[in-house]
Each structure stands twice: as structure tokens, then as C-alpha cells.
MIFI-432874 format. One line per 5 residues: number of its first residue (from 1); their letters; for each residue x, y, z of C-alpha. Coordinates in steps of 0.2 Angstrom, whole numbers, plus 5000, padded with zeros to 4 digits. Layout:
NUM) A) X Y Z; ...
This chain:
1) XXXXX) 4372 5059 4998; 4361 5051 5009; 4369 5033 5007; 4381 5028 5022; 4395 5013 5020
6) XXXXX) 4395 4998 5029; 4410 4985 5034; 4409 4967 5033; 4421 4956 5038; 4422 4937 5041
11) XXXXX) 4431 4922 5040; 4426 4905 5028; 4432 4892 5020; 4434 4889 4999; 4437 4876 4991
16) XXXXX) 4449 4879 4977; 4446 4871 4960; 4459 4857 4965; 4449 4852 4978; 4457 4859 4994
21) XXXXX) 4449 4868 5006; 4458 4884 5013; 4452 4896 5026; 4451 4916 5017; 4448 4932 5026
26) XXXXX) 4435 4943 5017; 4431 4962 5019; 4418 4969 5013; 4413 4989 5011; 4394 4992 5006
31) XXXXX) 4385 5006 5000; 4368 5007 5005; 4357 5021 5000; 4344 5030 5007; 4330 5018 5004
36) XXXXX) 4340 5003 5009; 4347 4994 4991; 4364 4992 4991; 4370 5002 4978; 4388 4995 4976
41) XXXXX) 4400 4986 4987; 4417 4983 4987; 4428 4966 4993; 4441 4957 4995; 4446 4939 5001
46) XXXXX) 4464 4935 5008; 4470 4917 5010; 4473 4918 5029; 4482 4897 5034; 4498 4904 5030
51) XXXXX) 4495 4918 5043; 4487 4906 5054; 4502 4895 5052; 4516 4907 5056; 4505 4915 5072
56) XXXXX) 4506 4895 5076; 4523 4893 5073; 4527 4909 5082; 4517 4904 5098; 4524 4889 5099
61) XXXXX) 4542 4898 5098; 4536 4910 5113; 4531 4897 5123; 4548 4888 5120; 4558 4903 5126
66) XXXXX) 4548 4908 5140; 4550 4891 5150; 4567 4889 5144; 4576 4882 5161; 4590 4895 5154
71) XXXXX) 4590 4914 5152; 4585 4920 5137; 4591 4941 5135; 4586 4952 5120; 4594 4969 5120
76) XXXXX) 4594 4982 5106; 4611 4985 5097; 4617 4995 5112; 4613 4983 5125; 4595 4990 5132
81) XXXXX) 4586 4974 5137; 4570 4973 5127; 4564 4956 5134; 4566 4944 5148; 4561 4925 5150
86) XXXXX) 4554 4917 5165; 4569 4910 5168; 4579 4925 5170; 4565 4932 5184; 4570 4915 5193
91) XXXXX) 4587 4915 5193; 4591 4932 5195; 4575 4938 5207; 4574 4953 5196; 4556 4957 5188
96) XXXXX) 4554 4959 5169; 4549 4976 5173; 4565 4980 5183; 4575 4973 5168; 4567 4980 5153
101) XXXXX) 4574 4996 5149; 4591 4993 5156; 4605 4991 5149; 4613 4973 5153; 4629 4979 5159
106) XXXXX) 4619 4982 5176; 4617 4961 5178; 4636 4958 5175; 4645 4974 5182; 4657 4963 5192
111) XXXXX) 4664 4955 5177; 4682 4958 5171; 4681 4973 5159; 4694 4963 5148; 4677 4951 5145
116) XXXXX) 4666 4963 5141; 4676 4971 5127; 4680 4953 5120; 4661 4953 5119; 4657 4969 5112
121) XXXXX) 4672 4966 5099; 4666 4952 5093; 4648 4959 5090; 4655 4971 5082; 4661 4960 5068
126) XXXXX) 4643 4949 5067; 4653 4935 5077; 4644 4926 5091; 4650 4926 5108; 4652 4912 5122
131) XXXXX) 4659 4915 5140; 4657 4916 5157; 4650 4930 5165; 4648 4936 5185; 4631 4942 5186
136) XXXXX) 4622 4949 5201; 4604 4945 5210; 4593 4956 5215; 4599 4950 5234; 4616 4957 5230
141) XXXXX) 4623 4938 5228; 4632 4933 5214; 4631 4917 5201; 4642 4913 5188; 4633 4912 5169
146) XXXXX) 4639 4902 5154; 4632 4914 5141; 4630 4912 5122; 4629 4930 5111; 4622 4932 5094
151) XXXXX) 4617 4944 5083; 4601 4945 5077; 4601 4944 5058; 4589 4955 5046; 4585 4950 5029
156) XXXXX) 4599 4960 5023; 4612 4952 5035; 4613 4969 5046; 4610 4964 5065; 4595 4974 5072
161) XXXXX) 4596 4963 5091; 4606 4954 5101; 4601 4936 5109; 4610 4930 5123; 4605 4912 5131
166) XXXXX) 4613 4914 5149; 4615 4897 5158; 4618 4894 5179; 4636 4885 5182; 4638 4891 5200
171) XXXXX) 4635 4874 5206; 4645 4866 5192; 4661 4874 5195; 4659 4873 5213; 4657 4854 5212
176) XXXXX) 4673 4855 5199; 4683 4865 5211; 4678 4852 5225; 4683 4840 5215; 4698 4848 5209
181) XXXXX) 4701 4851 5228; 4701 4832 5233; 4711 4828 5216; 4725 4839 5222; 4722 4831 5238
186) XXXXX) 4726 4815 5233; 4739 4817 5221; 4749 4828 5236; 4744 4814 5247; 4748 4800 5234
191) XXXXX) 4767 4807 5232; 4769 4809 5251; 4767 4792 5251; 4776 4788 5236; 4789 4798 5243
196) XXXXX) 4788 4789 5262; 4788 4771 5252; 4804 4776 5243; 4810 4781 5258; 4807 4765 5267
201) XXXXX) 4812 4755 5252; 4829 4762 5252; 4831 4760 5270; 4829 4743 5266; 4841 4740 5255
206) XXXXX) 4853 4749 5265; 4848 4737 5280; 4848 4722 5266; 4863 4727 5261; 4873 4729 5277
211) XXXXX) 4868 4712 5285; 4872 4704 5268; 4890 4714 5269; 4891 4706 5287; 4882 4689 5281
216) XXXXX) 4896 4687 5268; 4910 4690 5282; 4906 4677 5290; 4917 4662 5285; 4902 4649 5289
221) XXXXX) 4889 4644 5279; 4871 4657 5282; 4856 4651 5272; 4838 4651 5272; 4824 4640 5266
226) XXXXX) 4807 4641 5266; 4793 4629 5268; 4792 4622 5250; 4810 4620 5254; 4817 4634 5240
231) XXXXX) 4832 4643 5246; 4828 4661 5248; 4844 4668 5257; 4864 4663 5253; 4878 4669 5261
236) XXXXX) 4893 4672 5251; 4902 4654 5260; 4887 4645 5257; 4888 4652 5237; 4909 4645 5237
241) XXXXX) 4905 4628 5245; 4891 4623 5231; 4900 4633 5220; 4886 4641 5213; 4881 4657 5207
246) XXXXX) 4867 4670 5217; 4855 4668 5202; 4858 4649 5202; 4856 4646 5222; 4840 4655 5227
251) XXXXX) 4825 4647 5222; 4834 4630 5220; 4824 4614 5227; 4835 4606 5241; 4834 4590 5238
256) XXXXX) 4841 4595 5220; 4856 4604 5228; 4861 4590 5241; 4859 4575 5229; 4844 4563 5235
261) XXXXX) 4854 4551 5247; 4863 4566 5258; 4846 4577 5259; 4839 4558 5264; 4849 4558 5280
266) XXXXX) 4845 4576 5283; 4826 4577 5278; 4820 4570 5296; 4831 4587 5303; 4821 4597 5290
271) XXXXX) 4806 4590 5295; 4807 4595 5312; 4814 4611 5310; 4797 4616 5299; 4789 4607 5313
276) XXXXX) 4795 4622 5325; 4810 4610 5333; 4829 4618 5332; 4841 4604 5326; 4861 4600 5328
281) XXXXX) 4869 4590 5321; 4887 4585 5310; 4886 4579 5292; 4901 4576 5279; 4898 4584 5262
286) XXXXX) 4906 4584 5248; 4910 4602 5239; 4909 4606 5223; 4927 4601 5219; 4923 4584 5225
291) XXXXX) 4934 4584 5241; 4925 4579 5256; 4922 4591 5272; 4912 4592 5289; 4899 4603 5295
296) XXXXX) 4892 4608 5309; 4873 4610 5306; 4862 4620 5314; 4842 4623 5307; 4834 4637 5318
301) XXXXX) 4815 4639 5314; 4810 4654 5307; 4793 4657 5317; 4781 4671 5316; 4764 4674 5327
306) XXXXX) 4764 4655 5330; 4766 4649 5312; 4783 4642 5304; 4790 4651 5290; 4805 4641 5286
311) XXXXX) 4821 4639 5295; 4837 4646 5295; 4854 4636 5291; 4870 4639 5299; 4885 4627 5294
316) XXXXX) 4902 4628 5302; 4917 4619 5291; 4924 4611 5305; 4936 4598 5295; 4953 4605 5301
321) XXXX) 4947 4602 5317; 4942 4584 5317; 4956 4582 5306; 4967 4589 5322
């Protein structure tokens, strides 16, 4: 009766008869009696790395959360906030201690309701959830949050939490509306001027056309040629008296079109006329039938800010006339 019982307890290391050395846990309940002997003691050891391990793992998993750049949310099956990050304090200015105990509905009350229910439905079926929420600071302002919703899982598959991992895209999509903004901007901008170059191009060929229409009037001979000597312009006369065809004409070498002796008596003219001089002059030619007619020549430089471009060609048929 006059005993009293006394508790030990300490940590050690075994080493277990395969030669590995594990750290153990031991307890241990004495009996002492009166005059000091122990009269019995009970004990127990307990293997404690595997503990040690998981409080470890657990740490380091603590640790991983709480500096997370994005918010990490836990909430009890009806949404009461049981733990907050540091990130969340951060982001949203609120304390942990002004979110715990609150349900979350509070951080995302200007969010359309048709969201939350999308959310709530699919918690209800163990699905997780992924959105966009608006969610509020503590300074009235609000941010838009990318968030990720789970269920938190017991051994026997029934949900006992909800994790949510929150991310800050207010800056994203404003960057992405900027964007989109200067995209829409430029595609307006690009079919204005799409629109203005269509415009101008079909004013062009209505201009092209009409001086062409008049061009091909004219009974003389209207050409031009460019400085490599390549006809670029032909005049419906000038078409008849080579007797050749539009896609046979322009492009055509001159020397190849007169022959080599007649673009011989007239290559000193075109040399002058590319050397900015105007020339007149008379030349018999033969047509495309063979029969032999007179022009009247005229090569009119085609000069622009200074430099010659080529030179225009007028020829009149004045055969009846000499002939007269």
C-alpha cells in the first residue's frame, strides 16, 4: 500500500537481429515500495521511424502548402473555411483569423450564381471542379481567381473536406483583353485598308480601261517601251499592223519585233529618246501582210523625278498621203 508508481519514458536505438538499427519509443511503469526495491515494472517499446518519417513527410507537405504562390482553401463539407495559406492572406489582404470560420461564399459573393451551383453540383457527385471565380479583398477591390475544387477523399471514398487551389489571373486576362483589343484593332484596321486598296485597284482598272477604250480609237499606232526595250503598252492599231496578238506583244524585245536592219536605222532614235531627247522622224515598214507603209514616228520620253523610264511611241500611217 505504501508503494507509489513511477513513469519512464525515453527514446534509443536497437539493433534488430538483421543488423539494422531503428530508433523505438519505451515506456515504462515502476513499482516501488516503501523501502525503495522495485517490486514490478511494466514496459513497452514502439518502433517510432515510421512515425518520425510521416511527421517528416507531413512537414515538409505543410511547408509546401503554406508558401504555395497560389491560394490553398480547405473548407468542411458545407463550405466553412478551416484553413488558409500565406498566400491567400497576400492576395486577398484578409487574416487567417478573419477567414477561418467563414464560409467561402463571403470571398466570391460577386460571382454569377449559375457558377456557384455548377460547383456545388459537381461536389456533390465527388467530381472536381475548375473555374473562374470573382473574388473580393479586404479593400473592397476585386481579382479574378482560376480555382481548382476537390474533394477530400477518406479511406472509405466518402469526402470529409474540400481543397480548393485558387490562382490570380486579373493581370492575365487583362493582358489578353489588351491584346485581344489591338487584335480587333488591327484586323478592323487591316480590312479598312483592304477595303481602301480594293477601292483604288478598281478605280484603276476603270481608269486603265477607259484610256485603253480611247487608246484603241485612235487609228495611229500608241505604244510603250521600257528601258530594256520590252513593250509594256499596245494599242489596238499597233496590235493590227504587227499582227500580233496582246499576249504576243507586250513583253516582246524590239529588236525581235522590227527585224535587225529596220530597228538598226532606228536604234540611234531610241537611244536618244532613253537619253531624255524627243525624236521625229518618217520610216517605211513593212506590215504583217507584207505590203509596205509609212509612218510617222514620234518617241516621247517617259521621264519621272529626273530619271527616264522609257519612251512613248506614236506612229501615224501616213501612206495615202505621200502616196497623194
Amino acid at each position: 500500500a505504501a508503494a507509489t508508481a513511477t513513469l519512464f519514458e525515453c527514446d534509443f536505438r536497437l539493433r534488430r537481429h538483421d543488423g539494422v538499427y531503428r530508433w523505438f519509443r519505451t515506456r515504462a511503469l515502476s513499482q516501488i515500495e516503501a523501502s525503495g526495491q522495485i517490486r514490478k515494472w511494466i514496459g513497452s517499446s514502439t518502433d517510432i521511424d515510421d512515425d518520425r518519417a510521416r511527421e517528416n513527410q507531413l512537414r515538409t507537405l505543410s511547408l509546401a502548402v503554406d508558401q504555395s504562390p497560389a491560394m490553398v482553401i480547405i473548407t468542411d463539407l458545407a463550405g466553412t473555411i478551416e484553413y488558409v495559406n500565406r498566400a491567400f492572406e497576400t492576395i486577398t489582404g484578409f487574416a487567417a483569423a478573419e477567414a477561418v470560420g467563414r464560409n467561402a461564399d463571403f470571398l466570391n459573393a460577386r460571382t454569377d450564381p449559375a457558377i456557384r451551383d455548377a460547383l456545388w453540383a459537381a461536389l456533390g457527385r465527388g467530381e472536381r471542379w475548375q473555374g473562374e471565380f470573382i473574388n473580393r479583398r479586404a479593400d473592397g477591390s476585386a481579382f479574378v481567381a482560376r480555382a481548382v475544387i476537390s474533394p477530400v477523399l477518406q479511406g472509405d471514398g466518402t469526402p470529409s473536406h474540400y481543397l480548393a487551389i485558387e490562382e490570380d489571373v486579373s493581370e492575365q486576362k487583362r493582358l489578353a483583353e489588351e491584346l485581344d483589343h489591338y487584335r480587333r484593332n488591327l484586323e478592323s484596321q487591316v480590312a479598312e485598308r483592304t477595303a481602301a486598296l480594293q477601292a483604288a485597284n478598281r478605280n484603276l482598272a476603270d481608269q486603265e480601261h477607259f484610256l485603253r477604250t480611247i487608246a484603241d480609237a485612235v487609228p495611229g499606232l500608241i505604244g510603250y517601251w521600257d528601258t530594256d526595250l520590252r513593250c509594256r503598252f499596245a494599242n489596238a492599231a499597233y496590235l493590227d499592223w504587227f499582227g500580233r496578238r496582246p499576249e504576243e506583244l507586250l513583253g516582246v524585245y524590239m529588236p525581235e519585233l522590227l527585224g535587225a536592219a529596220l530597228f538598226a536605222h532606228n536604234e540611234p532614235m531610241v537611244r536618244a529618246a532613253l537619253g531624255g531627247t524627243a525624236q521625229k522622224f518618217e520610216r517605211m515598214f513593212l506590215r504583217h501582210d507584207g505590203s509596205e507603209a509609212y509612218g510617222k514616228v514620234e518617241y516621247i520620253p517617259h521621264v519621272v523625278a529626273g530619271a527616264v523610264r522609257g519612251f512613248h511611241v506614236l506612229v501615224v500611217d501616213v501612206t495615202e498621203l505621200r502616196q497623194a
